[in-house]
Backbone bond lengths (Angstrom), bond angles and torsions (degrees), N, CA, C in turn:
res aa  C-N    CA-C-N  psi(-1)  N-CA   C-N-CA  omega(-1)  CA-C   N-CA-C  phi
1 X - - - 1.474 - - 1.522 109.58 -
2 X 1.657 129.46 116.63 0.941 127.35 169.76 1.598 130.64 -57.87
3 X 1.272 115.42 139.45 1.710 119.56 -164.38 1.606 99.73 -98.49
4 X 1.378 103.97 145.84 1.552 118.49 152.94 1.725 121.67 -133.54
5 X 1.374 100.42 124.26 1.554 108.08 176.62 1.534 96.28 -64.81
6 X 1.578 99.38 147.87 1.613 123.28 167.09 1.471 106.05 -130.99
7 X 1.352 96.24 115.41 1.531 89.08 169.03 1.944 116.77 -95.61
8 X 0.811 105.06 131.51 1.336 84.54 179.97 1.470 102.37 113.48
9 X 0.988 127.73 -38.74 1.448 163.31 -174.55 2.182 106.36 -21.18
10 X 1.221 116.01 21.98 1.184 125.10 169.01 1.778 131.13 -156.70
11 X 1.925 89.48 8.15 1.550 114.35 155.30 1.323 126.90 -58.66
12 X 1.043 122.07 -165.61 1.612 119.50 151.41 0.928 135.53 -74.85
13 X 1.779 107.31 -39.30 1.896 95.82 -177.39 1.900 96.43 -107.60
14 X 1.052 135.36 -12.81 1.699 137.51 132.27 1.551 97.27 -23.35
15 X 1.168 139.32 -106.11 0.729 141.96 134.75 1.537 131.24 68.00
16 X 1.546 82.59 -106.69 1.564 115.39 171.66 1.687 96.35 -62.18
17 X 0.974 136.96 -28.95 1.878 140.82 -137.10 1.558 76.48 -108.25
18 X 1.591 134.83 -62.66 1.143 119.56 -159.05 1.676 126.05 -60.40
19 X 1.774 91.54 -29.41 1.303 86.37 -166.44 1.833 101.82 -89.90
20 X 1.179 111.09 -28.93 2.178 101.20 151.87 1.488 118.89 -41.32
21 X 1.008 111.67 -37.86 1.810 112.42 -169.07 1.780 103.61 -86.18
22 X 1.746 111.15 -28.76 1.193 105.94 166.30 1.768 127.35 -67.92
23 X 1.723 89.82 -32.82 1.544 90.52 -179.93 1.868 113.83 -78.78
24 X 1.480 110.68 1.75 1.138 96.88 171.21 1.576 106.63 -108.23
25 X 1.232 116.63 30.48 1.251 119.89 178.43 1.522 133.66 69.96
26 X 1.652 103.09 45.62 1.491 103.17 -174.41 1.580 98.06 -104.95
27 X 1.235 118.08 169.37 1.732 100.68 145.36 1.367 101.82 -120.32
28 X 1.618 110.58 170.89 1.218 133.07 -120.14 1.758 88.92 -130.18
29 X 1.685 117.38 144.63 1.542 124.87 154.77 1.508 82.10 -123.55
30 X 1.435 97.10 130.15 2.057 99.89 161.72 1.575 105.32 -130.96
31 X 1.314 115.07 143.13 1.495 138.68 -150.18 1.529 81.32 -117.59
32 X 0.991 97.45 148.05 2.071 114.96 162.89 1.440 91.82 148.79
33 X 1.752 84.03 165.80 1.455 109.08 -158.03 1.668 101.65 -77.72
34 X 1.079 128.03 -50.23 2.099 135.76 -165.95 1.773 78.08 -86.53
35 X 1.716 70.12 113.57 1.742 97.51 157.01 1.141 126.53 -95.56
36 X 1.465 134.98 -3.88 1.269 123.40 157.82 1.817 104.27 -88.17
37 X 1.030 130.33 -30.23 1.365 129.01 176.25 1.631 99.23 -59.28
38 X 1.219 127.38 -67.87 1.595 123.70 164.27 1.690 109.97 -12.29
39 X 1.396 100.08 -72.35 1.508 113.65 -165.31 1.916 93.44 -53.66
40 X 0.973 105.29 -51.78 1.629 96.28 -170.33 1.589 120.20 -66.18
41 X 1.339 122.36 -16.34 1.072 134.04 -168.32 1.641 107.39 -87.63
42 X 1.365 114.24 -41.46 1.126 138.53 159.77 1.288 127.77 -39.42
43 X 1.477 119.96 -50.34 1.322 124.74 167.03 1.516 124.13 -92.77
44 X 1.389 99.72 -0.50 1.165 98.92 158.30 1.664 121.05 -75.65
45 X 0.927 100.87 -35.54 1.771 132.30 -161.08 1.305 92.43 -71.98
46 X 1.389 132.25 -72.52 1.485 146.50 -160.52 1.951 86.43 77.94
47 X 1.750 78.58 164.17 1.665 95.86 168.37 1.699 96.96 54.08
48 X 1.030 106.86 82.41 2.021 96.21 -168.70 1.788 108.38 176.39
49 X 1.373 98.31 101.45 1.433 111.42 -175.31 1.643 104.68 -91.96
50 X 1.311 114.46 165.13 1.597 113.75 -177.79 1.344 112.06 -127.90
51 X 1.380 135.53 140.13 1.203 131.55 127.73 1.499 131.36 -98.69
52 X 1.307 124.64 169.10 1.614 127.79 -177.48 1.181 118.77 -147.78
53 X 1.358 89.88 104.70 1.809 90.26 174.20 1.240 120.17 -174.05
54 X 1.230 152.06 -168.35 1.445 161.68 154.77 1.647 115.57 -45.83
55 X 1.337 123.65 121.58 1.794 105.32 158.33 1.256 133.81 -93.49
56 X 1.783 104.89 12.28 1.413 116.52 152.86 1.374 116.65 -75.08
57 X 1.108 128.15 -32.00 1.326 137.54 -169.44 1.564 96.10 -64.05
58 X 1.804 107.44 104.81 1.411 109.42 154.72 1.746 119.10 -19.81
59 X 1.383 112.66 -73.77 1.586 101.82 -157.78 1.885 110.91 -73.07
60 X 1.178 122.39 -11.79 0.906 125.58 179.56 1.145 138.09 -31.95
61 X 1.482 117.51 -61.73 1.465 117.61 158.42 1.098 138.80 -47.07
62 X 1.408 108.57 -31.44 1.941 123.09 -169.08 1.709 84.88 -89.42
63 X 1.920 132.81 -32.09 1.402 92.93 172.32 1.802 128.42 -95.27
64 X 1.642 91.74 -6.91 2.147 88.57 146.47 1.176 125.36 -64.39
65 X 1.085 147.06 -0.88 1.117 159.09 -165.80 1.352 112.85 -126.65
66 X 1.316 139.04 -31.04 1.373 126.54 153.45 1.085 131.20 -75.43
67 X 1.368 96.27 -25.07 1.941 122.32 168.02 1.466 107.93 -59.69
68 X 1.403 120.06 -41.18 1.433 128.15 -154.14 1.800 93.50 -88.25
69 X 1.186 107.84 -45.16 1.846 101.20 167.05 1.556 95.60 105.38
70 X 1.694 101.79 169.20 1.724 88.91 -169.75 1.315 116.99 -100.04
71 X 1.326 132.67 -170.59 1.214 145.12 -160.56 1.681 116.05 64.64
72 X 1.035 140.77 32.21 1.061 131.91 164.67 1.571 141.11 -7.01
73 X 1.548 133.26 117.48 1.521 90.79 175.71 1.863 95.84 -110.61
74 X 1.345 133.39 35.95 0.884 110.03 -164.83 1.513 121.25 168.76
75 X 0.974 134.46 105.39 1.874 133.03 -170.15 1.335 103.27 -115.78
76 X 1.213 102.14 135.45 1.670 109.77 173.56 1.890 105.34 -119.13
77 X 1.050 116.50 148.23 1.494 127.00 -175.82 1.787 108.14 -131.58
78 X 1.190 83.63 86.98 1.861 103.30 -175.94 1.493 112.69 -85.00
79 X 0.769 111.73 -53.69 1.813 131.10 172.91 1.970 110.64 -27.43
80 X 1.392 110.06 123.54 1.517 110.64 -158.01 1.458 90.31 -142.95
81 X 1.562 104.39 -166.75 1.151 132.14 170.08 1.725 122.04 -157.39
82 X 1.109 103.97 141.05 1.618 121.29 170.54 1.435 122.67 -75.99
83 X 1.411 145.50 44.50 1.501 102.52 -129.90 2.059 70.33 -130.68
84 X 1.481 110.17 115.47 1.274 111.44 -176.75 1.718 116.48 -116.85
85 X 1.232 118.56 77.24 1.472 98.97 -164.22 1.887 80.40 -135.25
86 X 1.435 79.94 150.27 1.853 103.23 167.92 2.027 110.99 -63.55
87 X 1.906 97.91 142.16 1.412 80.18 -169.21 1.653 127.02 -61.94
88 X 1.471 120.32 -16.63 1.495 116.89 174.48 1.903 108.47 -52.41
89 X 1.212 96.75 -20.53 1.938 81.23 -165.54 1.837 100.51 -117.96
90 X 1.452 110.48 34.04 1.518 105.14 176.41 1.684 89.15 -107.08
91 X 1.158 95.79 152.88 1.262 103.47 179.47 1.935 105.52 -130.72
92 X 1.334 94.80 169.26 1.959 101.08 -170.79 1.260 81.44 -50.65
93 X 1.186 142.58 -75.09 1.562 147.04 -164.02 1.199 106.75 -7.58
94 X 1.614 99.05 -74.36 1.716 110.62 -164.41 1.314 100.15 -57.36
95 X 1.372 137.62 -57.99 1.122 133.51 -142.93 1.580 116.29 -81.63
96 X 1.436 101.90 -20.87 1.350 95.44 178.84 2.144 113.03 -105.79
97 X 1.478 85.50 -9.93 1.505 93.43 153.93 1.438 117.13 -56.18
98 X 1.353 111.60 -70.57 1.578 120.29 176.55 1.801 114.58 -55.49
99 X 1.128 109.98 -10.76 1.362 115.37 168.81 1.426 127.77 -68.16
100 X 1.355 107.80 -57.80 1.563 145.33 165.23 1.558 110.03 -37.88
101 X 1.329 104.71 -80.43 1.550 118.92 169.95 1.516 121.57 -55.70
102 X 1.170 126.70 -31.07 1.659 132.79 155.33 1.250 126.77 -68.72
103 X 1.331 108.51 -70.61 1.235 111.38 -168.84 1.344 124.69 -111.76
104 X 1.603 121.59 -12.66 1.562 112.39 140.35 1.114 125.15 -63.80
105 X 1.021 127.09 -42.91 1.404 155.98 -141.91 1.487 106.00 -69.12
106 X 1.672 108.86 -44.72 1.323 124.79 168.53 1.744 115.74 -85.43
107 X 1.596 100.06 -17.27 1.357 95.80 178.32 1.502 113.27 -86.05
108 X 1.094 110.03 14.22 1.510 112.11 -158.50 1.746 81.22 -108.42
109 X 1.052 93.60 -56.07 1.719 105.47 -163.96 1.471 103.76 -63.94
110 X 1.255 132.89 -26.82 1.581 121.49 167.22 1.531 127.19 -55.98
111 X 1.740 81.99 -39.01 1.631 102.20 -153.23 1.467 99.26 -72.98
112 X 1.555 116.68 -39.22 1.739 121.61 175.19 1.383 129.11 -70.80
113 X 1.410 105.60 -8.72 1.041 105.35 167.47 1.516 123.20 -138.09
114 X 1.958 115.24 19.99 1.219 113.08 150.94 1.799 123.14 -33.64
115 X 1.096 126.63 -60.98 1.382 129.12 -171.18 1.410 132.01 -68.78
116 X 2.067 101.04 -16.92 1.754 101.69 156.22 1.534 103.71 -76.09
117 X 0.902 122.92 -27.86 1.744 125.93 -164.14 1.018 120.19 -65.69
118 X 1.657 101.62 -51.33 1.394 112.58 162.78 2.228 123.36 -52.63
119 X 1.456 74.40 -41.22 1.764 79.08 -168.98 2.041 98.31 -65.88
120 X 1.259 100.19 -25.16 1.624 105.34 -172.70 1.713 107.77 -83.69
121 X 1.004 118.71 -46.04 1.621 117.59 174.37 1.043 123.53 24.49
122 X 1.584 104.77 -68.08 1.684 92.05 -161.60 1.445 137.08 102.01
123 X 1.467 155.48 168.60 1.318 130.54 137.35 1.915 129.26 -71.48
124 X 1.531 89.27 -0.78 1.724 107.96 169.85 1.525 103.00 -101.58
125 X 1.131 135.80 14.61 1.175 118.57 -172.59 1.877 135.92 42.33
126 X 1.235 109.34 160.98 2.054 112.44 -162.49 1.862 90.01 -57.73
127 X 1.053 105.90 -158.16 1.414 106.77 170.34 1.942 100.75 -170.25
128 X 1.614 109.02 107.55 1.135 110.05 178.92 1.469 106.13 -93.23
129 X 1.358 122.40 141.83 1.316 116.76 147.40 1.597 126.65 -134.56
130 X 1.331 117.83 137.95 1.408 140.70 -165.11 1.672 110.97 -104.60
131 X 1.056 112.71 141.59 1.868 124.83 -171.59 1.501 84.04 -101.51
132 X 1.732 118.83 150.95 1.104 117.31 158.74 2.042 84.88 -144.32
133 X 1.291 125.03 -130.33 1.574 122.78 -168.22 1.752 100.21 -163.71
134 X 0.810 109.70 118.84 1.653 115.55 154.09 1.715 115.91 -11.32
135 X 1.659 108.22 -56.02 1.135 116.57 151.51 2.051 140.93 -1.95
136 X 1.383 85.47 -58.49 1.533 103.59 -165.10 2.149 92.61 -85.24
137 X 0.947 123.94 -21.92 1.549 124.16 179.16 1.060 114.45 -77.01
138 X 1.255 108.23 -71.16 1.913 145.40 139.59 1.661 135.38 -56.03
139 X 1.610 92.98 89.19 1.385 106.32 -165.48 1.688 102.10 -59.29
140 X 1.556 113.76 121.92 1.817 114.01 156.19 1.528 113.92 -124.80
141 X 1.286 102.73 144.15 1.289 133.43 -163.76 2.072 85.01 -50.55
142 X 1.268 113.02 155.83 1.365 124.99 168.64 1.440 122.82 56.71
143 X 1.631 99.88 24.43 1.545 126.01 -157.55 1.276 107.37 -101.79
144 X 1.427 117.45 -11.23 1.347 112.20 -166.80 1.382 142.82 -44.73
145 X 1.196 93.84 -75.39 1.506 99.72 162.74 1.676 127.07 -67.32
146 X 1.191 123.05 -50.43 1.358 110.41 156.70 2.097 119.20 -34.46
147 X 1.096 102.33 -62.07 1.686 100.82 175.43 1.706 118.28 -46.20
148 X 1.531 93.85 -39.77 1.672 92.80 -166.97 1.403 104.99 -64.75
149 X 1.545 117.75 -42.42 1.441 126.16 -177.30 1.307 113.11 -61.79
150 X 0.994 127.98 -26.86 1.468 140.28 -152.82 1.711 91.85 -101.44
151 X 1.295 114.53 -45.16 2.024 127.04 176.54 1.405 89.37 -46.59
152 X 1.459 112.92 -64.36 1.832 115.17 -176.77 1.089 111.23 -40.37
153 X 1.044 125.56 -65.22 1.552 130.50 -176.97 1.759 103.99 -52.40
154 X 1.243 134.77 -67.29 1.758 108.94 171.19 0.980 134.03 -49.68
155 X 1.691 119.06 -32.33 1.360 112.95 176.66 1.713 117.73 -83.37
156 X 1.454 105.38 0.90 1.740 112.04 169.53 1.325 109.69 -93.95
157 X 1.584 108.62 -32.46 1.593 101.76 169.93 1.466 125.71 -61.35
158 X 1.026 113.53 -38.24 1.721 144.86 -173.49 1.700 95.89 -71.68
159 X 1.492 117.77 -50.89 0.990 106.50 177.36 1.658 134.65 -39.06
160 X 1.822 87.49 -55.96 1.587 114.24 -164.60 1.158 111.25 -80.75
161 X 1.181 115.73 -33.07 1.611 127.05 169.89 1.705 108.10 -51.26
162 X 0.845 113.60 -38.84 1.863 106.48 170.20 1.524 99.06 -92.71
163 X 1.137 144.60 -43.51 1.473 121.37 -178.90 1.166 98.38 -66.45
164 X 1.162 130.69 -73.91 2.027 119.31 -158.71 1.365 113.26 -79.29
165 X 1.502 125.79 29.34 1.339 125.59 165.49 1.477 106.75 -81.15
166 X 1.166 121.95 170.19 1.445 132.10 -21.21 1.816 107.33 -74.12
167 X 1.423 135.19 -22.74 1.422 114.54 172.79 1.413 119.31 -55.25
168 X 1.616 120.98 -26.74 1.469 91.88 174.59 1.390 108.64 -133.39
169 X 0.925 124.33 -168.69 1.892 128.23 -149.51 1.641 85.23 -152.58
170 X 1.639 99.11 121.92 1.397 98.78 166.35 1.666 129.03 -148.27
171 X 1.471 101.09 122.90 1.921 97.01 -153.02 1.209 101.04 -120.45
172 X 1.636 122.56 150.39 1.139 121.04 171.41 1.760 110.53 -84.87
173 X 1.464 131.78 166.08 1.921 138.49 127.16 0.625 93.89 -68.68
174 X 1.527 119.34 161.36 1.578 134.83 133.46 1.510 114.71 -131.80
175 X 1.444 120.21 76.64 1.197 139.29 -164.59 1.935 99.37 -66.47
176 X 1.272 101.23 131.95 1.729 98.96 154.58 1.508 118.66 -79.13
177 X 1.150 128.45 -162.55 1.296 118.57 176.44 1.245 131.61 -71.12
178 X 1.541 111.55 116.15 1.366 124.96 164.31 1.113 150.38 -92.23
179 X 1.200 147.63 140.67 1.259 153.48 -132.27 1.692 102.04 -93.12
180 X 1.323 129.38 49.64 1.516 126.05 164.15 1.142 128.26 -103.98
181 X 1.095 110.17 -175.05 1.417 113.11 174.59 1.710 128.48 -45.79
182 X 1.486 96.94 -57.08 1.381 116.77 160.78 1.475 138.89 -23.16
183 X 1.602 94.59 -65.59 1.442 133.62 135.75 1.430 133.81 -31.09
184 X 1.706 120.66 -10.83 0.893 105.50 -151.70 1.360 113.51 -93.28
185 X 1.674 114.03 -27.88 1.574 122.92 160.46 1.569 135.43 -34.75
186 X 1.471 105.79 -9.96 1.687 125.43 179.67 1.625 107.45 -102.39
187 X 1.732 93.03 -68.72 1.680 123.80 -177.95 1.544 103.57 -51.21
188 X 1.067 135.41 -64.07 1.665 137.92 153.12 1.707 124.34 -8.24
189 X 1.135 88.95 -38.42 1.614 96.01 172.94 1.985 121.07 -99.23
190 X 1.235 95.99 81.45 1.757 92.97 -153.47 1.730 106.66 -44.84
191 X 1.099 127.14 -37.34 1.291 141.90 -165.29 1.696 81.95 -58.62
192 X 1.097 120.79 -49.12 1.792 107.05 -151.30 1.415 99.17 -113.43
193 X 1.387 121.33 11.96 1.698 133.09 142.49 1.448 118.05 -74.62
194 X 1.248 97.16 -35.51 1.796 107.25 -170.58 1.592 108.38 -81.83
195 X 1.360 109.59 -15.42 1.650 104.57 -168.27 1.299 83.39 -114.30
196 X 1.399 154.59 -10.83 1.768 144.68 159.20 1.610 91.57 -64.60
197 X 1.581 116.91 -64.97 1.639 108.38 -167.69 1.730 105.76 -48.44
198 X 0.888 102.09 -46.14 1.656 86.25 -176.84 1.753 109.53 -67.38
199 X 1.096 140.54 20.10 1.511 133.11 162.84 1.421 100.25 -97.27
200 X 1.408 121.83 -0.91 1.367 111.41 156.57 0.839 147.32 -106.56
201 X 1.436 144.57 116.34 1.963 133.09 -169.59 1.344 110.31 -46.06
202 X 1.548 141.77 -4.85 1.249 118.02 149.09 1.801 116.03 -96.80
203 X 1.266 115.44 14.49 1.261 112.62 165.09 1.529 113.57 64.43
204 X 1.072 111.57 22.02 1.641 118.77 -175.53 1.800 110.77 -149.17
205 X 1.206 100.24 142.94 1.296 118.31 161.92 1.538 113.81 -69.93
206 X 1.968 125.92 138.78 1.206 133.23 -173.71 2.014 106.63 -64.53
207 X 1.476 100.34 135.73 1.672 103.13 150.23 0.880 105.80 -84.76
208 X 1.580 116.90 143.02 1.830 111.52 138.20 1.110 153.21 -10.17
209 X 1.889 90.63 -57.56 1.667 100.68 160.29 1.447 124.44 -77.04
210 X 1.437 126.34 4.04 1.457 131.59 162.15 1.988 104.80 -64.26
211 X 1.643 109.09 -55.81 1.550 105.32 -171.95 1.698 103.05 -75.84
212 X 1.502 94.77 -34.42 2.216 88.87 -169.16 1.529 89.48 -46.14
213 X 1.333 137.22 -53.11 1.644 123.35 -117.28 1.431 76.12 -99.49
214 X 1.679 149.71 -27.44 1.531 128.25 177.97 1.339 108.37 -73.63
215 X 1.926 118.32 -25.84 1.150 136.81 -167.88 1.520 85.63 -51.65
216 X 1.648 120.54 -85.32 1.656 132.79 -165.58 1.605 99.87 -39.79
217 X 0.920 119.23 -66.42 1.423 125.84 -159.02 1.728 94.55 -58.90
218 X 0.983 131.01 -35.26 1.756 115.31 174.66 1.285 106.84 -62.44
219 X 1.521 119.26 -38.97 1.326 141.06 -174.00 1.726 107.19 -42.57
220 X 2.058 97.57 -70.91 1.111 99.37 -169.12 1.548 143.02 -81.32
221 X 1.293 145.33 -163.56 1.308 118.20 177.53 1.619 130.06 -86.87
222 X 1.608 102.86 12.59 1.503 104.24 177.56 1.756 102.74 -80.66
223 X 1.700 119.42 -9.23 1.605 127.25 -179.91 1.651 89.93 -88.39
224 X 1.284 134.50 28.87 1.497 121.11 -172.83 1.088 105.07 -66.86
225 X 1.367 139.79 -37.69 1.743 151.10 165.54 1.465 123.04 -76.59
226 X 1.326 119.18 14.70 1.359 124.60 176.38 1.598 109.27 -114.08
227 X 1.082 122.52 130.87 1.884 129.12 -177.44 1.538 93.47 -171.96
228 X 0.807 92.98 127.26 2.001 124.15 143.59 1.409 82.50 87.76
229 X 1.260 123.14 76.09 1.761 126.34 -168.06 1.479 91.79 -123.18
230 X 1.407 140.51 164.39 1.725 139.25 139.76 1.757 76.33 -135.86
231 X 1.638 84.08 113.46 1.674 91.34 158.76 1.615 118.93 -121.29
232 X 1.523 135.19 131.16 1.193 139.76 172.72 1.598 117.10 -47.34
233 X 1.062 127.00 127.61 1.079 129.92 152.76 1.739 109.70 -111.56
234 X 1.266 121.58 79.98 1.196 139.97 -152.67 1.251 126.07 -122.59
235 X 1.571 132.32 -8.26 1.347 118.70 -152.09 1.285 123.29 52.94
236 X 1.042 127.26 1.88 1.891 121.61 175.89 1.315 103.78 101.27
237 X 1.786 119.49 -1.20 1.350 107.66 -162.65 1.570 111.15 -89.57
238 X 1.283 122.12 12.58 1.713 119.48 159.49 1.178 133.53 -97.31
239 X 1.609 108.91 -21.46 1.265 129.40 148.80 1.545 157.00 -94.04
240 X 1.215 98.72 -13.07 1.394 133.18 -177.75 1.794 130.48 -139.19
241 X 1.539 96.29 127.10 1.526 113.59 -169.06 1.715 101.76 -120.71
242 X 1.710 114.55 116.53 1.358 99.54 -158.59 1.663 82.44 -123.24
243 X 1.758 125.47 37.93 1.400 110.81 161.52 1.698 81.77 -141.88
244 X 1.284 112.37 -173.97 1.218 111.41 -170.32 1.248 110.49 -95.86
């Protein structure tokens, strides 16, 4: 049974992504920090190994990745940030916090496990996929640092996607706001969920299972012809304005 790393892999759209990739019959390594939440997620899951730890932590990735075993068909990079403040009150902190956790974070995690991916390929090739935000297309006010980190992350996807082609295939999401955990400091307040869903032509705030199920499908080998993609999972709200 072919494996895919999840990072993130006990979030919401982690999550949501693992248990699509389970129903198409992969098994699963999921990375996150709460190790008894791991353990529980896991047996729910079946077929589902764990790691625990930090994705700042230099060695981290290279030991999900030895943990996860070789041949790979597939890494997912779930792991985000919230971080919404106007530019007078961001500080180096925030910004290079939200840096770290985005866009190293995933660069770390490609780079350790380019060489199972490769060895796993396939004639469909590995299948990476990367989170970026509606954000980075679609300029919003108090966006800063979240967007910039999230910019890193397309132009690293975009990068790698022409160096490690043709064995692996690598696409960004760019979900608008979704309804997770993460999420929940906005989404929590229905009044000021209900007036974001309406900035979108589908009039709704994102599920999980809206990004997991494009998440798998980049993953699996019916995306064998898809690379160097950033596709919205948005409600219409990066492209489309349906009042004046």
């Amino acid at each position: 049974m072919r494996r895919v790393i999840i990072y993130g892999g006990t979030g919401g759209i982690g999550l949501a992504t693992a248990r699509a990739l389970r129903a198409r019959g992969y098994a699963l390594h999921l990375a996150a920090r709460d190790a008894d939440r791991l353990s529980k997620v896991a047996e729910d899951l079946g077929e589902t190994r764990i790691t625990a730890g930090d994705v700042t932590d230099p060695d981290f990735a290279s030991a999900v990745t030895e943990a996860a075993g070789p041949d790979l068909a597939g890494l997912v990079y779930a792991v985000g940030t919230i971080n919404l403040r106007p530019l007078n009150r961001l500080t180096r902190a925030d910004v290079e916090g939200d840096f770290a956790i985005n866009a190293l974070g995933a660069f770390s995690a490609v780079q350790a496990a380019a060489g199972a991916l490769k060895a796993g390929a396939g004639a469909a090739g590995a299948g990476i996929v990367l989170f970026s935000t509606v954000a980075v297309a679609q300029g919003f006010a108090a966006h800063a640092s979240v967007a910039m980190a999230k910019g890193a992350v397309e132009g690293l996807a975009l990068s790698l996607a022409a160096e490690l082609a043709p064995q692996i295939r690598i696409n960004v999401v760019a979900p608008s706001l979704t309804r997770t955990p993460l999420a929940a400091g906005i989404t929590g307040n229905e009044t000021l969920a209900q007036g974001i869903a309406a900035m979108h032509a589908l009039q709704r705030l994102g599920r999980p299972e809206d990004v997991g199920a494009l998440a798998a499908f980049l993953v699996s080998e019916e995306a064998a012809w898809i690379t160097g993609q950033v596709i919205g999972v948005d409600g219409g709200r990066s492209a489309l304005r349906t009042k004046g």
